[in-house]
N, C-alpha and C positions, 0 to 999 in steps of 0.2 A: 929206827932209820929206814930202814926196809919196808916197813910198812908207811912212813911217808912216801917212800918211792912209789910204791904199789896204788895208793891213794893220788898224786898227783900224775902218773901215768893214765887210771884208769879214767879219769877227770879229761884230758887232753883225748883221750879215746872216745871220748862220749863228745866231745865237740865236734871233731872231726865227722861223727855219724851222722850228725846234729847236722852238719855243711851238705856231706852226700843226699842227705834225704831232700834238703832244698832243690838241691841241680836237678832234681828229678821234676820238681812242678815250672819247667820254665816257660814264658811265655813273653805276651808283650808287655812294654814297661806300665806299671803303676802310677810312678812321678813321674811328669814327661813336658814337655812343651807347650801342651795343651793347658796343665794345670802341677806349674813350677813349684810351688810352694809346697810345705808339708811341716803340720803342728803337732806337735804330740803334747799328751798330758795322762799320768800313771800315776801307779803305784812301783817301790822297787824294794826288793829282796836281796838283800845282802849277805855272801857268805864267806868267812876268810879263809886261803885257801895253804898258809904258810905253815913251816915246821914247827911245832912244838905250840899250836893254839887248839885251842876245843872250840868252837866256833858254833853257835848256834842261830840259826837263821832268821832274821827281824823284817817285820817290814815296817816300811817309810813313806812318808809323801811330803810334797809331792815329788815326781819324775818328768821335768819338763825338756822338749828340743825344740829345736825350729830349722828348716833345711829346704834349698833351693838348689832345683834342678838347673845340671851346665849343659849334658847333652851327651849320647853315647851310653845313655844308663847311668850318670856319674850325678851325685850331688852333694854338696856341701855346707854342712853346718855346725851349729854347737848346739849342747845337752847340759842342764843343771838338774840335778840330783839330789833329794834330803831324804836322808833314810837314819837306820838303826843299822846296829851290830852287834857283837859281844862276843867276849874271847875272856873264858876259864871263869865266867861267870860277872864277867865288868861290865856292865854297858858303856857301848860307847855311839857318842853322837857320830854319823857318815854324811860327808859333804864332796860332790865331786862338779867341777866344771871341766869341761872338753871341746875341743874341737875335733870332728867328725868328718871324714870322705864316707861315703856309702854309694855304693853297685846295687842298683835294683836287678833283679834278675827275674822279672816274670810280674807278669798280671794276669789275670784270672780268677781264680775261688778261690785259690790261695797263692799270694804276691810276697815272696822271698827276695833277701836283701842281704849280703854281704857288708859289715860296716869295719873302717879301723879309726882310731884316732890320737890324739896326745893332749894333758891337761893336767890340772892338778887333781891329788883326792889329799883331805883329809880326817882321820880319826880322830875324836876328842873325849876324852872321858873329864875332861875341866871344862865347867862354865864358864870359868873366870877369864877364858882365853881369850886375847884382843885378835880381831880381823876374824875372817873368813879361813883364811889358811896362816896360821903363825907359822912359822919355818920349824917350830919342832915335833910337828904333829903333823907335816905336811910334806905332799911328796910329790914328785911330776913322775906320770905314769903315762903308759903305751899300752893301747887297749886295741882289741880286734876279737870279732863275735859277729854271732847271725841273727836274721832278724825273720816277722812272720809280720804282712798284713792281709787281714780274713775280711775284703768287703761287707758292706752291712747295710748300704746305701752308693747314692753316687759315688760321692767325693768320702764319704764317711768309712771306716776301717777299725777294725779290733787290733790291736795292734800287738805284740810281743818279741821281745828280744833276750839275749843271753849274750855276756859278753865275761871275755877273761883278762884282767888287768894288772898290769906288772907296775908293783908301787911298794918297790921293796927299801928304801928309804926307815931311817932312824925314827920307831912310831907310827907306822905306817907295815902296811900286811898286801903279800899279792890275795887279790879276791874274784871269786866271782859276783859280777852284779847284773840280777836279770829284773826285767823291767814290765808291769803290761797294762794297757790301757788302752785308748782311744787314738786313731791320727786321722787326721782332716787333710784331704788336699784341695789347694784350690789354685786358682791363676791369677794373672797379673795382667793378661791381656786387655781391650779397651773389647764394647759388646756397642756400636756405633746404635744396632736397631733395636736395642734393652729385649732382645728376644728371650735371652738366657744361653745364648750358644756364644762363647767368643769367635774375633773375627775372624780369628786364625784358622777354627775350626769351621765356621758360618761361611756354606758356599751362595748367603745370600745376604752377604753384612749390612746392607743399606733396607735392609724390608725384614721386618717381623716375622719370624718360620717358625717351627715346629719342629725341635729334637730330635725325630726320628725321621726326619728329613734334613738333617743335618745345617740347619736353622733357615731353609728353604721356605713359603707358604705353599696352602695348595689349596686356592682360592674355590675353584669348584668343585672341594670335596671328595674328589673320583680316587684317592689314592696316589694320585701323580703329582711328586712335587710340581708347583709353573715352572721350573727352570728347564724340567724333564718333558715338558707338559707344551705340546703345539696348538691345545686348543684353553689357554687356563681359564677361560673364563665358562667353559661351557664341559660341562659332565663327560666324561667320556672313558674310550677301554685302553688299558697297555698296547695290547695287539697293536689301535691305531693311532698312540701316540699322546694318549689322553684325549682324543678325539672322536664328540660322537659321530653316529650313520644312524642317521631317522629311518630312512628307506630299508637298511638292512641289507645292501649290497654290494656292502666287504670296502666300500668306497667312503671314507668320511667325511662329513660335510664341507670340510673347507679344500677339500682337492672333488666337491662334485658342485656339475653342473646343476645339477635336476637333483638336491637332498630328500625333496619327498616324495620321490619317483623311481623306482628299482631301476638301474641301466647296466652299463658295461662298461667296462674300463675302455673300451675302444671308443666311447660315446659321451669318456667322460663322466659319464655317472650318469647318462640319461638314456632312456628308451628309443627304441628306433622301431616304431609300432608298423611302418607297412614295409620294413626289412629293404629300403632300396639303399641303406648305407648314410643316413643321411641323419643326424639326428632329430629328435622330434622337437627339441628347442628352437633348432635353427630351420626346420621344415616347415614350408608354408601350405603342405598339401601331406599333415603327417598321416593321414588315415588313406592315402594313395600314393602306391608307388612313384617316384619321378627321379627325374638326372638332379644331380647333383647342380650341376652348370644353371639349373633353373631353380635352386633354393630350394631342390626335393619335391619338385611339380613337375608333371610330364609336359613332354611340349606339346601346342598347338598340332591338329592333325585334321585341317578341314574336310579329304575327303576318305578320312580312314582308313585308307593304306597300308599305316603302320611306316610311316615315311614323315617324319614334322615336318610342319612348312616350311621351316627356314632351310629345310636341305629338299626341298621337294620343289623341282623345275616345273612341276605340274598341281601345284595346290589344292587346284579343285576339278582333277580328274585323279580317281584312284587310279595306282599306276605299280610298276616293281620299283623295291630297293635298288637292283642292280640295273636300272634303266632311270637310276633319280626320280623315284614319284612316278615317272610317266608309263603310261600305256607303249608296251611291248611296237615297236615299229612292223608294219604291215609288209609281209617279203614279197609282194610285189611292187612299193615303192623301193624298196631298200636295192632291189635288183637293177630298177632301171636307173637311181643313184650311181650304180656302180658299175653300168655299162656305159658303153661309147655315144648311147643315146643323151648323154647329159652332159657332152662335150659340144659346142655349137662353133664351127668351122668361119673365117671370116677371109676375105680377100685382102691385100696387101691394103697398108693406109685404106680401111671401111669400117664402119662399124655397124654395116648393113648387114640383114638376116637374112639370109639365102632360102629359097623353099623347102629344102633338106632341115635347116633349122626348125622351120617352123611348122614342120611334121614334129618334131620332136618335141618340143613346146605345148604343139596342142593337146599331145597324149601326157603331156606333164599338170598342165589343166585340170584333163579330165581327172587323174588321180589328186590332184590339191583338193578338187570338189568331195572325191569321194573321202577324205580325212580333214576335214577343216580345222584341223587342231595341229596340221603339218606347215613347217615353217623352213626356209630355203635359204640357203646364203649362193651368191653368184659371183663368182670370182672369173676378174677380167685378165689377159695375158695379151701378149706384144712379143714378134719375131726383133728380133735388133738390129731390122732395117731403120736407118731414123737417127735421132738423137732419143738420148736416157728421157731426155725432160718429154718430149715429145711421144715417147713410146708410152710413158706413166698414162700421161692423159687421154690416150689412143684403149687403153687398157679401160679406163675407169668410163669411157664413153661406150663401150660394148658390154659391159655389164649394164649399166643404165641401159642399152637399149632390149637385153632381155628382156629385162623386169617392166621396162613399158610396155610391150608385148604381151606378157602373162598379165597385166593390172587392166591393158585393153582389154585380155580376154574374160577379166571380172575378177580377178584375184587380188583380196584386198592386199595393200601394200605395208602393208604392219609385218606382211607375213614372209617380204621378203628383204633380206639385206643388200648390198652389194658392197665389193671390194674391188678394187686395180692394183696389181701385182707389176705391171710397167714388162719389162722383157727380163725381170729376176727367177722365174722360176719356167724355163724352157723343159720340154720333155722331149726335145729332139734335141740334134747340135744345128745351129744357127749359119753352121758351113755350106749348107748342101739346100736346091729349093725345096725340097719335100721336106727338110726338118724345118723350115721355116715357114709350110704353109701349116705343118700342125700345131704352131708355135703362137699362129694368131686365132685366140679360140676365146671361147666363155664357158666356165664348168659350174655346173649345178650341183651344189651339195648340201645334205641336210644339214642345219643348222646346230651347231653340237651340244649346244643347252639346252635345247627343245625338241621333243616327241612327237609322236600323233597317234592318234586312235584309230 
């Protein structure tokens, strides 16, 4: 009795060791979502494990399950059994069906499996027995055991189990029955593009892919799934996306402007060969500096300056920047601009020239001659004796009669403007007669758009 005890202790110890040493290989699951299914087909070793039997170990076939994955590591099935046995020297025929909960615990090199279940077994040493399980060789049992699958292939697995079954029942013996053979798993999903990747898995279900892009293609070959892939139809690097750079400067072909011309990322991917900022695509003058504003061609500069025409008041006399193109203003006109001499004095309602004037005039002459490139505005004024309307046209007929004056004296008349300011810009007060005789005057001044030489 004691040594039954000793024997079915040490038996329950070796299972339990049998459990730890699995928890140690865990990983991810085996049967899964991916591929629900799972077939087995074995062989199975039978040994009984009850008091008062001598039990010698047979083996049987076949060992067949089939089981379908719920979720959570959990799957569920049933297991048919044909084996041998023998106890104190009898053979007897072993037939067991079950059904089966199983806990996968791990995939990897080696994919461990917790299983329990409940079903019938039974032992027969009579042929003569009608059915599968007669009731008196027959017994409903409760089973739980571990299991091993040792990949060999994809779906493909060495398979082995150990389990220990309580089928203590009239004719019937608790046993161990271990099992080892082959399991297959496979799925049940639909594969839309017959790639060989289901769709579940296939992050490209409608297009034919490649397994190890996860049933993706990767049309140009580069290593980059298309889906991953900004350029799929043309070769290219990870770095840019699966996309080539002909030129080789870090820019790839479909973010450059210029692919077979080394450039800048400032430039878009094109060169900027005379450095004025301008790319050489969009440059109509790429081998010469220029503005921008002119499509990267300098402006016009007829008389070389360093002034373009369009801002040069003097086109075709070289002249300063800071005097607009034109030649530097001579300081002895500029002096007599700016004295009393280029004011011309007029009598109340006249717009006659007094001889005082026309001293002043003629020494204004001589210097227009000597810079034929100087050009005058002559602005008229009115004391505001009068009416407004009257004073205007009093204004504007004493400038006209300068500029007849200096046109007499030979000065073409392109060169001079005039204006009538009417009695709006007094430089005396209009109270007193002295501020009203300085009031009625005509002022010579140089024209502010135009220089001289």
């Amino acid at each position: 009795m004691n040594g039954e005890k000793y024997n079915n202790m040490k038996t329950k110890n070796l299972f339990l060791s049998a459990i730890a040493v699995l928890f140690m290989t865990l990983g991810l699951y085996a049967q899964n979502a991916e591929n629900p299914w799972a077939i087995s087909v074995g062989i199975d070793l039978i040994s009984l494990q009850d008091e008062n039997t001598d039990s010698g170990v047979k083996i049987g076939a076949p060992a067949l399950s089939l089981s379908r994955y719920l979720g959570a590591g959990f799957s569920i099935g049933g297991q048919y059994v044909i084996g041998k046995s023998a106890n104190n020297g009898v053979d007897l025929d072993y037939l067991s069906m079950d059904g089966i909960i199983k806990y996968n615990l791990g995939a990897g090199k080696l994919n461990p499996y917790l299983f329990g279940g409940y079903g019938l077994t039974n032992f027969s040493d009579n042929d003569d027995d009608e059915g599968q399980f007669p009731s008196t060789e027959s017994s409903r049992t409760v089973l739980g055991g571990i299991g091993i699958n040792v990949p060999i292939g994809d779906n493909l697995n060495i398979n082995a189990s150990a389990s220990y079954r309580s089928a203590n029942e009239s004719g019937t013996y608790n046993h161990l029955q271990h099992v080892i053979g082959l399991n297959y798993t496979f799925g049940d999903g639909s594969d839309r593009d017959k790639d060989g990747v289901s769709d579940k898995k296939d992050e490209c279900p409608d297009i034919p892919g490649l397994k190890e892009f996860n049933g993706c293609p990767d049309s140009d070959g580069d290593g980059i799934p298309d889906n991953k892939d900004a350029c799929p139809e043309e070769a290219g690097t990870e770095a840019l996306n699966g996309c080539p750079d002909n030129d080789g400067d870090g820019i790839p072909n479909n973010e450059d402007a210029c692919p077979d011309k080394a450039g800048s990322a400032e430039m878009n991917g094109c060169p900027d060969s005379d450095g004025d900022g301008v790319a050489d695509n969009e440059d109509n003058c790429p081998e010469t500096a220029g503005d921008k504003e002119n499509n990267g061609c300098p402006w016009a500069d007829a008389d070389g300056d360093g002034v373009p025409d369009k801002d040069d008041s003097c086109p075709d006399v070289a002249g300063d920047a800071e005097n607009n193109g034109c030649p530097e203003v001579p300081k002895s006109l500029v002096e007599f601009l700016e004295s009393d001499q280029s004011r011309i004095l007029f009598t109340a309602s006249s717009s006659n020239i007094n001889n005082g004037g026309k001293a002043s005039l003629d020494k204004l002459k001589e210097m227009l001659d000597m810079y034929p490139n100087a050009a005058i505005t002559i602005a008229g004024h009115a004391s505001s004796d009068g009416s407004t309307a009257y004073n205007q046209k009093l204004s504007e007929r004493r400038a006209a009669a300068v500029k007849a004056y200096l046109v007499g004296k030979g000065v073409d008349s392109s060169r001079i403007d005039t204006i009538g300011y009417g009695e709006s810009k007094p430089i005396q007060p209009n109270n007193t007669r002295k501020g009203r005789a300085m009031n009625r005057r005509a002022e010579i001044n140089r024209r502010a758009e135009i220089s001289v030489n």
